[in-house]
C-alpha positions in Angstrom: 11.2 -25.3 10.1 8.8 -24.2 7.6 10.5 -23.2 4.4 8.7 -19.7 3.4 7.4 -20.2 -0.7 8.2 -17.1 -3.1 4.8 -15.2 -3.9 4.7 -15.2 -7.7 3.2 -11.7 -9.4 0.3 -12.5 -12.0 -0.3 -10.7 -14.9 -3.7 -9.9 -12.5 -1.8 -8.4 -9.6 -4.6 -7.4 -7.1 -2.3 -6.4 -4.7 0.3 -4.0 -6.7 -1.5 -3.1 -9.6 -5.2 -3.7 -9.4 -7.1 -3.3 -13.0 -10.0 -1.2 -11.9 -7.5 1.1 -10.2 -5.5 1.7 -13.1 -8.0 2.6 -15.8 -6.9 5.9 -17.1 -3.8 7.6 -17.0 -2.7 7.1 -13.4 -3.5 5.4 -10.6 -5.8 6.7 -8.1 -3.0 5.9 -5.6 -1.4 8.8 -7.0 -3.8 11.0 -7.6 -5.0 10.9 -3.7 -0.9 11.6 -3.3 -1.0 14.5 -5.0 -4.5 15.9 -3.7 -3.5 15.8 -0.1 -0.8 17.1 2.4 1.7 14.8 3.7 0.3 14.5 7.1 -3.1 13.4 5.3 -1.7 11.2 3.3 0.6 9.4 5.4 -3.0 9.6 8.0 -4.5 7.9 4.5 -1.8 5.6 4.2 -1.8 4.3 8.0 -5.8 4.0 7.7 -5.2 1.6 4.9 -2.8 -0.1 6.7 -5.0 -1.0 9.9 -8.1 -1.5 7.7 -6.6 -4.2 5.8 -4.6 -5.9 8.9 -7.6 -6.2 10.8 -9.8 -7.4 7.9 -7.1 -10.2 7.2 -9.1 -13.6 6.6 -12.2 -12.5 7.5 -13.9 -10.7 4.5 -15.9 -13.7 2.9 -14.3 -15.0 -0.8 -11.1 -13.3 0.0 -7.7 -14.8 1.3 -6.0 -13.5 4.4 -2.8 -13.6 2.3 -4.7 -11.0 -0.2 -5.3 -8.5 2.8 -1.9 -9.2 4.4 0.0 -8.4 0.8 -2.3 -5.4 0.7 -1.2 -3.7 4.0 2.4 -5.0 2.9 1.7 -2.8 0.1 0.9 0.3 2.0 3.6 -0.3 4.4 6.0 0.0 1.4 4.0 3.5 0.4 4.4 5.3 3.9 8.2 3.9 4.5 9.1 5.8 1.1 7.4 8.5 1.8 8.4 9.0 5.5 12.2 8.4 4.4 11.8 10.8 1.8 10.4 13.8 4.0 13.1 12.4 6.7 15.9 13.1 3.8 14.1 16.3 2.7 14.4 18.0 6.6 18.4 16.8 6.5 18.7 18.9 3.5 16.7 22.0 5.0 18.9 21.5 8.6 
């Protein structure tokens, strides 16, 4: 059996907290959040989620680990957010 190896974060995280994506005062994560619906945003969030599970290993200079952490990464984003409307509607019921 393979022993799985911890995933270390650098102070360069290009998964969870890309650079060029957090230039100003947010992220542009959450500045799509706030632009769109839910529906369009989780529709944004499962978009990103397919782009970067079929790109896995096959975009040239970058590691199919990279892309896999990535959609990881927006799997993370649209389980909060569906628990969170889920939560919402129990309140409203």
């Amino acid at each position: 059996m393979v022993k799985e190896k911890v995933i270390p974060i650098t102070k360069n995280d290009t998964i969870n907290n890309p650079s060029h994506y957090t230039a100003g005062k947010e992220e542009v994560i959450d500045i799509i959040d706030k632009s769109l619906s839910d529906q369009q945003y989780i529709g944004y969030l499962k978009g990103n989620i397919l782009k970067y599970l079929l790109r896995a290993g096959k975009k040239q200079g970058s590691a199919a680990t990279e892309d896999m952490g990535k959609a990881t990464w927006y799997i993370n984003r649209l389980h909060r957010r569906l628990f969170t409307i889920e939560q919402e509607q129990k309140k409203n019921d």
